[in-house]
Every structure is written in C-alpha cells, then in structure tokens.
Short mmCIF file of the C-alpha atoms (twelve columns), coordinates in Angstrom:
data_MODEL
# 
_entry.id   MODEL 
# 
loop_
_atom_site.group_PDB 
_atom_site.id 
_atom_site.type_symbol 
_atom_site.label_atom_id 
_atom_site.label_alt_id 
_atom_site.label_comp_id 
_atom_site.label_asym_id 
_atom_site.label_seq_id 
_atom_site.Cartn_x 
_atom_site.Cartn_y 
_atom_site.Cartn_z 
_atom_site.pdbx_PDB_model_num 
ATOM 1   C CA . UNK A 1   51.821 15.613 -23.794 1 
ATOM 2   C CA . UNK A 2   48.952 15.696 -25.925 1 
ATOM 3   C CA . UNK A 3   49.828 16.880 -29.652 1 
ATOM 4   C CA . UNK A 4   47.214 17.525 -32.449 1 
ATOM 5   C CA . UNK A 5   47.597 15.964 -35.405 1 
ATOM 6   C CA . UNK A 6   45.289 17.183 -38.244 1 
ATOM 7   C CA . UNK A 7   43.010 14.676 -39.994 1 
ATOM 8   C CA . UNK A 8   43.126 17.317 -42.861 1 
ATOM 9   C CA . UNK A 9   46.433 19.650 -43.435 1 
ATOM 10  C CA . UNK A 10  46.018 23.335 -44.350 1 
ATOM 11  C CA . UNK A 11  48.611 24.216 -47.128 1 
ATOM 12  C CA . UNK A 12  50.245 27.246 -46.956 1 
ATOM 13  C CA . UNK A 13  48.413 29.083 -50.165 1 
ATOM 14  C CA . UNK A 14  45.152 28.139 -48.444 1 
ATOM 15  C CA . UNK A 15  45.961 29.487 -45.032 1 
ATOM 16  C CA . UNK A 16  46.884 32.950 -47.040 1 
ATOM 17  C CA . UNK A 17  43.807 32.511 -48.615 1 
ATOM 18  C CA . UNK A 18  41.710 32.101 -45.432 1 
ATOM 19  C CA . UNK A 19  43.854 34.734 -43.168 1 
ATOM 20  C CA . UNK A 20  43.182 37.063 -45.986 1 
ATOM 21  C CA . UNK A 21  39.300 36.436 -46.289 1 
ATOM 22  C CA . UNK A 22  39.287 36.861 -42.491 1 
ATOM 23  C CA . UNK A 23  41.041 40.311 -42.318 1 
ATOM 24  C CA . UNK A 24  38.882 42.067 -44.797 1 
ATOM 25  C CA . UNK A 25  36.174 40.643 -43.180 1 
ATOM 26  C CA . UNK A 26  36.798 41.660 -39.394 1 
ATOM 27  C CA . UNK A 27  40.005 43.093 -38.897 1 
ATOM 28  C CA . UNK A 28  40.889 39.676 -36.924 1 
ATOM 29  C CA . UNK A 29  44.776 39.295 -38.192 1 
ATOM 30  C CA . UNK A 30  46.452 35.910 -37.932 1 
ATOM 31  C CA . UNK A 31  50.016 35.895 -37.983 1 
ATOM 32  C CA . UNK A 32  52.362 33.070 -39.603 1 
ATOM 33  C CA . UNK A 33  52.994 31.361 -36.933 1 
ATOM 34  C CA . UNK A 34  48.978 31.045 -36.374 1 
ATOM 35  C CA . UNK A 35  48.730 28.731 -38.977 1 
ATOM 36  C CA . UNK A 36  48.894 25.864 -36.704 1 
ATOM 37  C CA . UNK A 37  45.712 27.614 -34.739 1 
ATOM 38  C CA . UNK A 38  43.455 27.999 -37.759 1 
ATOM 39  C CA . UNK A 39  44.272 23.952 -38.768 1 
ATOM 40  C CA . UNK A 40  43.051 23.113 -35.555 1 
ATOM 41  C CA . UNK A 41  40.317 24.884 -34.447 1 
ATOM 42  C CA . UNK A 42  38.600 24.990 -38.130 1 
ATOM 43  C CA . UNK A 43  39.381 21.196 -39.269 1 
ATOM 44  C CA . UNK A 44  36.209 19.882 -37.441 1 
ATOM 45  C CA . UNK A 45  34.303 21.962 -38.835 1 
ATOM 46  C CA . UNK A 46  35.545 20.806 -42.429 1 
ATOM 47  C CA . UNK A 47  35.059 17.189 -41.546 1 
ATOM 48  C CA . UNK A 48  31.263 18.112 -40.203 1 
ATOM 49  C CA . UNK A 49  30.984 19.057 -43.952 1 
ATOM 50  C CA . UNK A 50  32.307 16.370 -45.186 1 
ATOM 51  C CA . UNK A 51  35.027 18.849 -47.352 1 
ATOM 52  C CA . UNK A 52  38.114 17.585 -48.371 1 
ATOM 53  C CA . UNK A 53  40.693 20.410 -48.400 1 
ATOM 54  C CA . UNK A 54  40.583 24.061 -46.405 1 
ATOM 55  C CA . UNK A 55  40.362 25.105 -50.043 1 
ATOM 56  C CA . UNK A 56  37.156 24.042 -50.417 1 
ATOM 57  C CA . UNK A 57  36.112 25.555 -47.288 1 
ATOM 58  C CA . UNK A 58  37.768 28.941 -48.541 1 
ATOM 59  C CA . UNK A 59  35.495 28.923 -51.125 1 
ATOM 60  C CA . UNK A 60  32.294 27.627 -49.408 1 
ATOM 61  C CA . UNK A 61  32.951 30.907 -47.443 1 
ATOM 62  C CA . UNK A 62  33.563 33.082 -49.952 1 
ATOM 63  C CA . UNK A 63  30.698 31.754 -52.247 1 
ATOM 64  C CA . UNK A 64  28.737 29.589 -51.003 1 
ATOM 65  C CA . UNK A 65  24.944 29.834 -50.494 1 
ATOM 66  C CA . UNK A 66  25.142 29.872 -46.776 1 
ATOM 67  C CA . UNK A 67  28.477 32.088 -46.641 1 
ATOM 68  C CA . UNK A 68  27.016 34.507 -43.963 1 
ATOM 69  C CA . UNK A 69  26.134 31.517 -41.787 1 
ATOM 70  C CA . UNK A 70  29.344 29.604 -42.426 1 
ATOM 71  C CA . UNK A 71  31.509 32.908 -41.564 1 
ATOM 72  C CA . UNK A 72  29.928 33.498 -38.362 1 
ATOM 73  C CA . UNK A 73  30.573 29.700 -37.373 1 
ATOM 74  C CA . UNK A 74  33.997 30.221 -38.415 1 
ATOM 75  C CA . UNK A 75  34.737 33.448 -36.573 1 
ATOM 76  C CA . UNK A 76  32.621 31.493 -33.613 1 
ATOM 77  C CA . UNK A 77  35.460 29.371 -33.611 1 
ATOM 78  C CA . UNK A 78  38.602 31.663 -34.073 1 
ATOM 79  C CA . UNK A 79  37.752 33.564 -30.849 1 
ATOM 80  C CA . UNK A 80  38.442 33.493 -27.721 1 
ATOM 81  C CA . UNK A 81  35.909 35.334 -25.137 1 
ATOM 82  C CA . UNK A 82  37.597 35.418 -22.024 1 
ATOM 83  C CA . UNK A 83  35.962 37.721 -19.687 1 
ATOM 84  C CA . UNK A 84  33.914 37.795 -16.546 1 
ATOM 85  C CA . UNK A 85  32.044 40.125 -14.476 1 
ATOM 86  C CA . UNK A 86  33.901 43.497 -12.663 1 
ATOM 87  C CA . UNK A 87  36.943 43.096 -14.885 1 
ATOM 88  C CA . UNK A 88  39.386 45.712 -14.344 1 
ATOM 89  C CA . UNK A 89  37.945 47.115 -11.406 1 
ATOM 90  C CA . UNK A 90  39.713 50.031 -11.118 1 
ATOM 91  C CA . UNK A 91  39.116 51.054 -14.387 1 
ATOM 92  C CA . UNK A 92  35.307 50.792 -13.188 1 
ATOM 93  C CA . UNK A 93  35.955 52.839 -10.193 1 
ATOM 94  C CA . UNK A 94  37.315 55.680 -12.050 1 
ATOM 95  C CA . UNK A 95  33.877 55.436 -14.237 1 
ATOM 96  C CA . UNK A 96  31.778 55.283 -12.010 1 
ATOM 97  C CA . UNK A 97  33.633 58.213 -9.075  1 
ATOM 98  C CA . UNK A 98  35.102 60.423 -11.815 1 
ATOM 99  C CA . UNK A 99  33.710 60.089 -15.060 1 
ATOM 100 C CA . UNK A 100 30.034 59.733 -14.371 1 
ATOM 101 C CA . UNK A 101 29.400 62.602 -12.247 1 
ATOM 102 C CA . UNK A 102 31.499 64.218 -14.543 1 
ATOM 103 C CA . UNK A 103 28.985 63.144 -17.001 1 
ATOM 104 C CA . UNK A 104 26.096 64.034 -15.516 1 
ATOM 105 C CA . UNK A 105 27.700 67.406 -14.857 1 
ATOM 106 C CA . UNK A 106 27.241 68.044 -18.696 1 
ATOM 107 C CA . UNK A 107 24.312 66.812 -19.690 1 
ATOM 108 C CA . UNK A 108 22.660 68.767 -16.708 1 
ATOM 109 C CA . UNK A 109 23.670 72.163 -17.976 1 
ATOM 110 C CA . UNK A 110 22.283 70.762 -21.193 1 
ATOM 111 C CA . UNK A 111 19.068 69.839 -19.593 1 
ATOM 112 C CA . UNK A 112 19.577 66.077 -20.736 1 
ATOM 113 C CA . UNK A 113 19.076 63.187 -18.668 1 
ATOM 114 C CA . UNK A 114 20.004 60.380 -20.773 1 
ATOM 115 C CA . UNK A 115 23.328 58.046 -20.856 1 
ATOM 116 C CA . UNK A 116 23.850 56.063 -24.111 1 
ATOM 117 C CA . UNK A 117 27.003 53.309 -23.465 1 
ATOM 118 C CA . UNK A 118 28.360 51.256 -25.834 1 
ATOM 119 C CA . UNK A 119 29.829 47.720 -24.846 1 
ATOM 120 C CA . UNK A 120 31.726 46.837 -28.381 1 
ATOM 121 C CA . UNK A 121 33.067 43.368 -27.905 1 
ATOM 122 C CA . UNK A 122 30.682 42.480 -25.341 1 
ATOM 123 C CA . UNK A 123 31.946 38.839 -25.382 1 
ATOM 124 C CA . UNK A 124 29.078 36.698 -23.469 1 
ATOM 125 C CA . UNK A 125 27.837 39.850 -21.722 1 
ATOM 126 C CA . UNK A 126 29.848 40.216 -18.158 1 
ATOM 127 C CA . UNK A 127 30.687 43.571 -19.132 1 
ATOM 128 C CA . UNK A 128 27.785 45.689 -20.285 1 
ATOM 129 C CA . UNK A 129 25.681 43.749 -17.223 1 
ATOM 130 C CA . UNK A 130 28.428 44.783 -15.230 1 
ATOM 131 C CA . UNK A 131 27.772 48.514 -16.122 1 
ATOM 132 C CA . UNK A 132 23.908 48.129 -16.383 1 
ATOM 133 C CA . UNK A 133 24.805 47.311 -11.842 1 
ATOM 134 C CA . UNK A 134 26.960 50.064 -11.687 1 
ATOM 135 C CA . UNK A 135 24.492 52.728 -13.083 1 
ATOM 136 C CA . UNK A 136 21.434 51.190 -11.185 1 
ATOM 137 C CA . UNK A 137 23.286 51.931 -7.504  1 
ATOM 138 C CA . UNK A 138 24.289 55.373 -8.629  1 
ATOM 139 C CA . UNK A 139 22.574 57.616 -6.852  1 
ATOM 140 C CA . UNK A 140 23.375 60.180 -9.259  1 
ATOM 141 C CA . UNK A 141 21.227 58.821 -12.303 1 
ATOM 142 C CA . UNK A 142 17.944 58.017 -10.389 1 
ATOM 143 C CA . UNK A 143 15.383 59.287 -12.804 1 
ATOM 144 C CA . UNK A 144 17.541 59.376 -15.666 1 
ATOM 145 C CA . UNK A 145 17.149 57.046 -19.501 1 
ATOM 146 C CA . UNK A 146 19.853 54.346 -19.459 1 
ATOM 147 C CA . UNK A 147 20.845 52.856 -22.386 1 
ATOM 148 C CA . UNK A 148 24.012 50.381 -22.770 1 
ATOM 149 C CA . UNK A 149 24.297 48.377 -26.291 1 
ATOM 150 C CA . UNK A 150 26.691 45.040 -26.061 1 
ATOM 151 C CA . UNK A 151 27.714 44.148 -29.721 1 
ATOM 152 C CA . UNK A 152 29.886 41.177 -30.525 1 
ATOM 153 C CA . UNK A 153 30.876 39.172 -33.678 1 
ATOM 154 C CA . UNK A 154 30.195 35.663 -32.213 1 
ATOM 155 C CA . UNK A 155 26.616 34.404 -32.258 1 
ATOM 156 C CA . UNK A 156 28.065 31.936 -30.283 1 
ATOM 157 C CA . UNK A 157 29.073 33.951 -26.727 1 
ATOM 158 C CA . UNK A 158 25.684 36.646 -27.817 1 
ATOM 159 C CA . UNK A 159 23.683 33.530 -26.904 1 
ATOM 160 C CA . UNK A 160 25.079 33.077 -23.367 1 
ATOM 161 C CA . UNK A 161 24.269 37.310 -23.059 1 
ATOM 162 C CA . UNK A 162 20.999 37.245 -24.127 1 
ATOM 163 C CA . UNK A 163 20.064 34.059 -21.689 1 
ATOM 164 C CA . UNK A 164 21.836 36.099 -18.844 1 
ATOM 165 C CA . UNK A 165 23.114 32.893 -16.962 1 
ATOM 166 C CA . UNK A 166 26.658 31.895 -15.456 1 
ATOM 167 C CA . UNK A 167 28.844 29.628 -14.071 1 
ATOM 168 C CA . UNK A 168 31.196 30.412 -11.511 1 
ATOM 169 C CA . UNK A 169 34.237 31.235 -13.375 1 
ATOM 170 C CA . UNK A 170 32.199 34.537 -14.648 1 
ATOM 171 C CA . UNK A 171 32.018 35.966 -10.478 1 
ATOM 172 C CA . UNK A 172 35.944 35.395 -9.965  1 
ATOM 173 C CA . UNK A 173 35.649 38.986 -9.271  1 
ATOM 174 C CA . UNK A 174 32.361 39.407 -8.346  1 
ATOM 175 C CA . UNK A 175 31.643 40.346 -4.541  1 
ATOM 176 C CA . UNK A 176 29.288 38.323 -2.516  1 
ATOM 177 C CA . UNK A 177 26.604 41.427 -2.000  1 
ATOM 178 C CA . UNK A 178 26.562 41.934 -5.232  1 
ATOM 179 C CA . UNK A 179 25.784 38.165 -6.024  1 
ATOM 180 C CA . UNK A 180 23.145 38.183 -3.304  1 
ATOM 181 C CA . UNK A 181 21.406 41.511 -4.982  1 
ATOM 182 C CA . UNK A 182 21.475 40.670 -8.794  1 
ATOM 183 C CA . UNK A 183 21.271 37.105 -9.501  1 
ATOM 184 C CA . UNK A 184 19.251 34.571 -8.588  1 
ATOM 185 C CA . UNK A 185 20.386 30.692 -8.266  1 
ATOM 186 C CA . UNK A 186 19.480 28.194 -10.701 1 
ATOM 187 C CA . UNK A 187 21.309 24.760 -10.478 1 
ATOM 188 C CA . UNK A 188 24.860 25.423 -10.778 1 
ATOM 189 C CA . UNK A 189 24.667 28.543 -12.639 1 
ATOM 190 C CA . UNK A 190 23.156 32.172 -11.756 1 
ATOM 191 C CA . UNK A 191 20.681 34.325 -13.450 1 
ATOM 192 C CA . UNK A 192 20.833 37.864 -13.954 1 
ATOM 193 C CA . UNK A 193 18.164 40.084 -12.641 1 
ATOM 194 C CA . UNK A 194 15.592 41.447 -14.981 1 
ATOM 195 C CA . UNK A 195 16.345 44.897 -13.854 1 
ATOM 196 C CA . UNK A 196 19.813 44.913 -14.867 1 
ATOM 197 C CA . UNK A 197 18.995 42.830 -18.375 1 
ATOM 198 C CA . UNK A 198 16.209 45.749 -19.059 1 
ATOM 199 C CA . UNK A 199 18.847 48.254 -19.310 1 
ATOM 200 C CA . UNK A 200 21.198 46.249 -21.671 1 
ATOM 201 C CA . UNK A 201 20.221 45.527 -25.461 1 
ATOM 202 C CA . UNK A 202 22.436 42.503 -26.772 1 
ATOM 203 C CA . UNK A 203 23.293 43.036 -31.050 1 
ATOM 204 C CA . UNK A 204 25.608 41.032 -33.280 1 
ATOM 205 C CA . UNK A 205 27.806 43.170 -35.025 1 
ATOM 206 C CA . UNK A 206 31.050 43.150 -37.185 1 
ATOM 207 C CA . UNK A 207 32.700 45.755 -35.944 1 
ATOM 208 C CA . UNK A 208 34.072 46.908 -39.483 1 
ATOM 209 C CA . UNK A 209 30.303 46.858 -41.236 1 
ATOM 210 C CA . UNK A 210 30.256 50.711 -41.105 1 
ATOM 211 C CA . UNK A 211 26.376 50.829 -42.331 1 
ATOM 212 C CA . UNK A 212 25.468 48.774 -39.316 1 
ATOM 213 C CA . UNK A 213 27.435 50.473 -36.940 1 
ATOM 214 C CA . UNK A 214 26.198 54.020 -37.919 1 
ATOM 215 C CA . UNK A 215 22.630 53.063 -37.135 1 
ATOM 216 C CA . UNK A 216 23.773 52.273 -33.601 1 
ATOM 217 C CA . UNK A 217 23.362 56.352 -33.441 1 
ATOM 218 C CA . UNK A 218 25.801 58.626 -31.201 1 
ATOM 219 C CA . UNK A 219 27.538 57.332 -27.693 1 
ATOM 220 C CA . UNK A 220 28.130 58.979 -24.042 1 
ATOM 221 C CA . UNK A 221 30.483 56.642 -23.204 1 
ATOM 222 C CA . UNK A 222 32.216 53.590 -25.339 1 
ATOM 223 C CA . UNK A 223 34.053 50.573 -23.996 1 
ATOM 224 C CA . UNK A 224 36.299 48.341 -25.807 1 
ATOM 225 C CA . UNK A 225 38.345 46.489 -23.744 1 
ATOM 226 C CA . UNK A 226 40.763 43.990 -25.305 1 
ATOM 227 C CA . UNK A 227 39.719 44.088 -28.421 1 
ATOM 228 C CA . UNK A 228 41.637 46.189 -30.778 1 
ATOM 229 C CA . UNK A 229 44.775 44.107 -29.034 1 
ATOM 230 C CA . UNK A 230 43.876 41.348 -31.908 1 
ATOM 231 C CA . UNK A 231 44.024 43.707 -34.702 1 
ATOM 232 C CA . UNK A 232 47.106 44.695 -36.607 1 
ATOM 233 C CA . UNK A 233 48.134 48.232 -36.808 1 
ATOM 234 C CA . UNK A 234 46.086 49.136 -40.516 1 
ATOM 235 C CA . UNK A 235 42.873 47.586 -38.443 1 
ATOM 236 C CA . UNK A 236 43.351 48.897 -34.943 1 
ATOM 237 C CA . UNK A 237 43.080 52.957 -37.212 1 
ATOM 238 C CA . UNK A 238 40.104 51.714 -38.593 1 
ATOM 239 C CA . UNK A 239 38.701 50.354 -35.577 1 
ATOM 240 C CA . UNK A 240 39.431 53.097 -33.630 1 
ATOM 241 C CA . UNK A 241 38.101 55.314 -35.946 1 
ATOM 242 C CA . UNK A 242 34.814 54.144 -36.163 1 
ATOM 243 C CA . UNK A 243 34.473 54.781 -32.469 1 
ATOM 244 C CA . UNK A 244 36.017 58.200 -32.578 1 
ATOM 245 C CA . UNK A 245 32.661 58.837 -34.689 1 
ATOM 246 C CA . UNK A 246 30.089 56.990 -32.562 1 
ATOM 247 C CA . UNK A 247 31.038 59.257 -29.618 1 
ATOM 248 C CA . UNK A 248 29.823 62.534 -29.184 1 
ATOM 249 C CA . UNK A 249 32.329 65.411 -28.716 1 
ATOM 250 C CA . UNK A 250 33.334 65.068 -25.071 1 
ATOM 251 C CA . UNK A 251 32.619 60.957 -25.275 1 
ATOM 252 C CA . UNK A 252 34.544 58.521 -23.174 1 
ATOM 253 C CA . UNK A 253 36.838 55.634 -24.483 1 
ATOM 254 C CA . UNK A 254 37.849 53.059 -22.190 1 
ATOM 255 C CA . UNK A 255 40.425 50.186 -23.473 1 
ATOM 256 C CA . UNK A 256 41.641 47.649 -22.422 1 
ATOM 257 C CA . UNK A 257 44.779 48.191 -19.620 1 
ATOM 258 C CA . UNK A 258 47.071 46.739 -21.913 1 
ATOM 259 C CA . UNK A 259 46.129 48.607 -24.938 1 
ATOM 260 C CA . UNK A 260 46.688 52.117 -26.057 1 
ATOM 261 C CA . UNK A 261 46.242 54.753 -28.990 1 
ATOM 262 C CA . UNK A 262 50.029 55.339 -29.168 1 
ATOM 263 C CA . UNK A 263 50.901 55.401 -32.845 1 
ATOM 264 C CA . UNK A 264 47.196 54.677 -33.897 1 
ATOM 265 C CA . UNK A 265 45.337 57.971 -33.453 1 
ATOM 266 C CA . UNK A 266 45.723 61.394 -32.536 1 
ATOM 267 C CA . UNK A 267 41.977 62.183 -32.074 1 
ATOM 268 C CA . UNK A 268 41.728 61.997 -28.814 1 
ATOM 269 C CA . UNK A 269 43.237 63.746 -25.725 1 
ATOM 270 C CA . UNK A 270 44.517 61.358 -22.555 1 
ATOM 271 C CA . UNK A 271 43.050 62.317 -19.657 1 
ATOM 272 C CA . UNK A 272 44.839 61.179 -16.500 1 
ATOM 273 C CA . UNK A 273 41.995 60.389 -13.527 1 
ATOM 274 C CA . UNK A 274 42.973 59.559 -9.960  1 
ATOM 275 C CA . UNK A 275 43.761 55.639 -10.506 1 
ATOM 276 C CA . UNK A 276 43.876 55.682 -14.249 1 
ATOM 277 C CA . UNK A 277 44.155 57.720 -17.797 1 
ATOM 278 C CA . UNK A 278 41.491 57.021 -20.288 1 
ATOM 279 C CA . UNK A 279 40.284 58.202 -23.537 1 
ATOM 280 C CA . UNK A 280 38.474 61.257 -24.570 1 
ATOM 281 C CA . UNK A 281 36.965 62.488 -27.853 1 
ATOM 282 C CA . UNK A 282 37.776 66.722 -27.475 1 
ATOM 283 C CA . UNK A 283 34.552 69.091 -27.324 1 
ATOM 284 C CA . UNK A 284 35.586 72.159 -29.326 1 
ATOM 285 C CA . UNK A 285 32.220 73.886 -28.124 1 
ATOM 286 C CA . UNK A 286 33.328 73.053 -24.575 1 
ATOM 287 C CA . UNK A 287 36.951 73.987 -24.900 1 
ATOM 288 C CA . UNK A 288 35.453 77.389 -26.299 1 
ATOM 289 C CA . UNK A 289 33.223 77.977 -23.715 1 
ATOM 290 C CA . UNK A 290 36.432 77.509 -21.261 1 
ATOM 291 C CA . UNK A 291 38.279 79.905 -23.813 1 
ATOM 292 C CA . UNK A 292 36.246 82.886 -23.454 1 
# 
C-alpha cells in the first residue's frame, strides 16, 4: 500500500494557522483530522517555491505580493470537482416538467420573457451546460432571453468550462442522442456546441466576496449542488444567505440530494414536487394575491 510521507511536515500551530486563513477566506472548513490532507496536497506546492516550513507559506499567503494568485493555487488544490453532465437526473426532471412551466407561468402574467439561472459551484462546467440543453429543447421558452451564470472558486476546473471539452468520465450519465446533438468529436474528448456555450457565461467567484456576488444582479432560479456540504454550520448560514438574496421572491433553490436547510435557515418554504422537494424563496406579493 502506498503511504505518503511528507518531504516537509506541517506542525500543528501552522495547520491552525492555514485552516483558519482558509475559512475566513471561503467558508471551506477543514477538520482535525484533515490535517494529513492539507500536508499532502499543499507540500508540492511549497517545494515548487523552494519554502522551507508551511509557515512560510502561511505567510506568503497572507502577505505576500502575489497572495491573490497564491490563494487561488492553493484553493485549486484543496478541492475536489467531481461532477459530470445530467447529475441527479431526477432532480432535473422535476426542473424542467414542474418548475419551469411553473416559471414561465409567472413571468407571463408579468409580461416577462426572460430566465436568469445561477450555477454557483459550477465545478468544470457539466452542470450549467447541462441546463443551457435542457432550456434549448423546451418548447416552452422558444423566443424567450436565457441567461445561466456558472461561478466557481477554482481557476483551475473554470478553465476546462470555458474550453467546453470532455473526456468520457463527464457523459457517465449522458444519453447517446444527446451526445450525437451537442458535441462534436475531437480526439478522445468532445466539444460542446456553440449554441449551448452562448447561453452560459463562465465567472470566478468566492462565494463569500459579497461585493462581487451582488453585481451578479437578481436570480430565477439558483443551483448549488454539493457545495454547502463542505461548509461548517456558521458558513453553510452565510452561504445560504447570500443566495436567499440573489433570488427574487418566488426564486428556486436546488441542493444537492444529500444536503438540506434543516437547522440552517428558515427563509425558505419546502416545496414537495412529484419526484422531489426543493427550495423556494416565499413571494409575499404572490401569497397576497392568493389571499384576497
């Protein structure tokens, strides 16, 4: 059995020191027992530096002249991005046969025709791609503005999204048709059509950067699937809080199937749909309306 064995040992006061930094930074929480994870993954990076001591690299992140740079490498290497396209499919199936047309419902009696989607945690892009298909074969929204936003904190897995190209393990559930219909071949890998990557804009964001994430303006619809599941309680209120105020009043949230807003929030109302119960931000105007 292969067993790592650090070239350079992080002390206990410097993984504190580094868990801490992390935290306030982006709400990622390592436990004690992930001390072992952040020596490993992170003590490459230390030797491409030539540094000495995790110390040193505490405070080349903290204050160095390159600390934005050096922070996004490091939280490049503290995450994992595990996704791939049509995750979850029956979460999408309640989206797209229940909560779209419900969608488009409202906005009609509102005389809108716009749908703004937010993909936060977008990982290397399966996800809001995979919406960008769903919304193109809806019948429904033919005519109609389309706007989904993937955000993620690693520069590393936004690069793969922007280029729009995968290998196979991102189609494991990915049906043949739709293979044939949206991608083309290249090599080993596939690319994405241009008409689903024209409907998706691709931003790095840290989540907890509240400027930043106001300017992303008011959402229909908000996914965040396994995300929140790496924050600790303190930063899954905060996180979930910033959503509650990117939606607009009657705004979806869909999380991830193992995740859920027990203990965390009261802001929203369950709602229970045919094949699953997601998220949703109450519309006092709408309840009102129902009132009277």
């Amino acid at each position: 059995m292969f067993v790592f064995s650090p070239d350079i040992i992080l002390e206990r006061e410097e993984f504190q020191l580094l868990r801490d930094f992390i935290y306030q930074h982006c709400g990622l929480h390592f436990a004690d027992e992930s001390k072992y994870l952040l020596e490993k993954r992170l003590n490459k990076r230390l030797s491409e530096l030539h540094l000495s001591c995790f110390r040193e690299y505490y405070y080349q992140l903290r204050y160095g002249q390159n600390r934005d740079q050096e922070l996004a490498a490091a939280i490049d290497l503290l995450t994992t991005n595990e996704t791939y396209f049509f995750r979850e499919d029956f979460q999408l199936q309640t989206f797209t046969n229940e909560v779209i047309p419900e969608l488009v419902k409202t906005k009609l009696m509102r005389r809108e025709r716009s749908i703004r989607i937010w993909s936060a945690g977008c990982s290397s892009g399966e996800e809001p791609y995979t919406l960008a298909m769903l919304l193109l074969e809806n019948p429904l929204l033919q005519g109609w503005s389309i706007e989904i936003i993937g955000t993620d904190i690693s520069q590393r897995v936004l690069k793969t999204a922007r280029e729009g190209l995968y290998g196979q393990n991102s189609f494991r559930a990915t049906d043949e048709n739709i293979l044939k219909r949206f991608f083309t071949p290249v090599g080993q890998k596939w690319q994405i059509d241009s008409r689903v990557k024209d409907l998706v804009s691709i931003s790095h964001l840290n989540f907890f950067d509240n400027h930043r994430v106001a300017l992303l303006g008011m959402m229909d619809v908000v996914f965040c699937r396994n995300v929140i599941i790496y924050f600790d309680l303190d930063a899954k209120k905060r996180a979930i809080s910033i959503l509650h105020n990117r939606l607009r009043p009657g705004g979806y949230l869909l999380l991830g199937h193992s995740e859920s807003l027990m203990n965390v929030s009261s802001d929203f109302c369950l709602r229970h749909f045919t094949n699953d119960m997601l998220y949703q931000r109450p519309d006092s105007a709408k309840n009102a309306e129902r009132g009277s």
